[in-house]
C-alpha positions in Angstrom: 0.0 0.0 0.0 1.3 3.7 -0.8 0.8 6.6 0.7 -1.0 8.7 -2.4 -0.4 11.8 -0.9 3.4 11.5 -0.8 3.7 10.2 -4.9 4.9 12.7 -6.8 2.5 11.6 -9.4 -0.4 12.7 -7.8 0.9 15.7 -6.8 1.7 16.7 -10.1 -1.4 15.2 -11.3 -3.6 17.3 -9.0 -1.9 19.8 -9.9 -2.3 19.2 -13.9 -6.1 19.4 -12.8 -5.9 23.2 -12.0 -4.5 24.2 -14.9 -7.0 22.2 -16.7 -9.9 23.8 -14.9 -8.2 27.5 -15.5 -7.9 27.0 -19.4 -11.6 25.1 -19.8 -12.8 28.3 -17.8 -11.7 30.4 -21.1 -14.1 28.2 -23.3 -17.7 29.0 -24.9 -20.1 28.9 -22.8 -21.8 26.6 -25.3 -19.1 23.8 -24.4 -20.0 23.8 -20.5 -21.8 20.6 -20.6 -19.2 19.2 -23.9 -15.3 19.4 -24.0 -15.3 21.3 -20.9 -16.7 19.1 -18.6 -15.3 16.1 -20.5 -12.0 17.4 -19.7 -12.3 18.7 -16.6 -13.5 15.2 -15.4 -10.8 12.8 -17.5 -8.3 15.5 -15.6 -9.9 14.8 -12.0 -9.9 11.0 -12.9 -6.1 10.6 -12.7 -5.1 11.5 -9.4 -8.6 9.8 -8.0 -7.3 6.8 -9.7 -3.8 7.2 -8.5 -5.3 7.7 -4.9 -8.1 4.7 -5.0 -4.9 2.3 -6.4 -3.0 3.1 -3.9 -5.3 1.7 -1.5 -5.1 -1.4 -2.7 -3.1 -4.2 -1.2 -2.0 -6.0 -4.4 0.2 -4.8 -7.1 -2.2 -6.1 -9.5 -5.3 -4.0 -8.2 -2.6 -0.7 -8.3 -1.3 -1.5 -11.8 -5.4 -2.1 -12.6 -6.1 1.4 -11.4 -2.8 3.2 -13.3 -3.7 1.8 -16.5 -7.4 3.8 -15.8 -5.1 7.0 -15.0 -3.2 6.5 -18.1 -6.1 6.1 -20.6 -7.9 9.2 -18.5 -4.7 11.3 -19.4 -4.5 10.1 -23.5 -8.7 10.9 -23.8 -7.5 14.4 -22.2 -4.5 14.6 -24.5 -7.5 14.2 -27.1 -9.6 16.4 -26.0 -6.8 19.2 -26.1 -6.0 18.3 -29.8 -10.0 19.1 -31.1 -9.8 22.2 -28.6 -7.1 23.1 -30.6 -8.9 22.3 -33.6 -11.6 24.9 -32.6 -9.4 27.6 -31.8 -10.4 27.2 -27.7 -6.8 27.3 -26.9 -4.0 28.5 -28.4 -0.4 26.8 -29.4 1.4 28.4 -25.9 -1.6 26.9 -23.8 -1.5 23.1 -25.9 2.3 23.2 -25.6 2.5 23.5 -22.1 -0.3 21.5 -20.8 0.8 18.6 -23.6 4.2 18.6 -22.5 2.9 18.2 -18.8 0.6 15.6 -19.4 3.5 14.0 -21.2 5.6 14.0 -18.0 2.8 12.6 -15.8 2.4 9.8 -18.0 6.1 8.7 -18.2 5.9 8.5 -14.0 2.9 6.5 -13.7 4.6 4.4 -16.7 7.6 4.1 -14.8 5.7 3.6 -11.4 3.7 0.5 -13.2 7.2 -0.6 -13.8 8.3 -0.8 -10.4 5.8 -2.5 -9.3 5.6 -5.3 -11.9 9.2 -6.2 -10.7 
């Protein structure tokens, strides 16, 4: 079992979330109930994840729980790319969050790792 609040995945995670939350806040108000709320949820699900899989007392229930962090973090890295596509964020604001999400995949990739040792 792991303490979640000590990984520095979900810290980084967590805070991935807020910077999610302050560029949906920039979106139409149209998209409320579409890409913004998709996103703002697919963001929350990774360190929730991290959290609940780090509860559990197998390896094989934590690496279950990663894999659901992992695919919450490509549907976001999606979700950026057609916000993109309609001109809801900008190249500065993709760049940055992309290359952040980037980073908190390759920990929980290399957390998985360590635990299927």
């Amino acid at each position: 079992m792991h303490q979640f609040k000590e990984l520095e995945i979900w810290k980084r995670s967590r805070l991935f979330c807020s910077e999610i939350y302050k560029i949906t806040s920039n979106f139409p108000e149209s998209e409320k109930f579409g890409l913004t709320n998709q996103l703002r949820r697919a963001c929350v699900s990774i360190p929730s994840n991290i959290a609940e899989g780090s509860s559990r007392s197998s390896n094989k229930d934590v690496l279950r729980f990663l894999e659901i962090a992992i695919g919450s973090a490509y549907e976001i890295e999606t979700q950026l790319l057609i916000a993109f596509d309609l001109n809801f964020i900008n190249t500065d604001e993709i760049e940055k969050v992309a290359t952040e999400l980037n980073e908190i995949i390759k920990m929980i990739s290399r957390f998985q790792t360590t635990l299927k040792i």
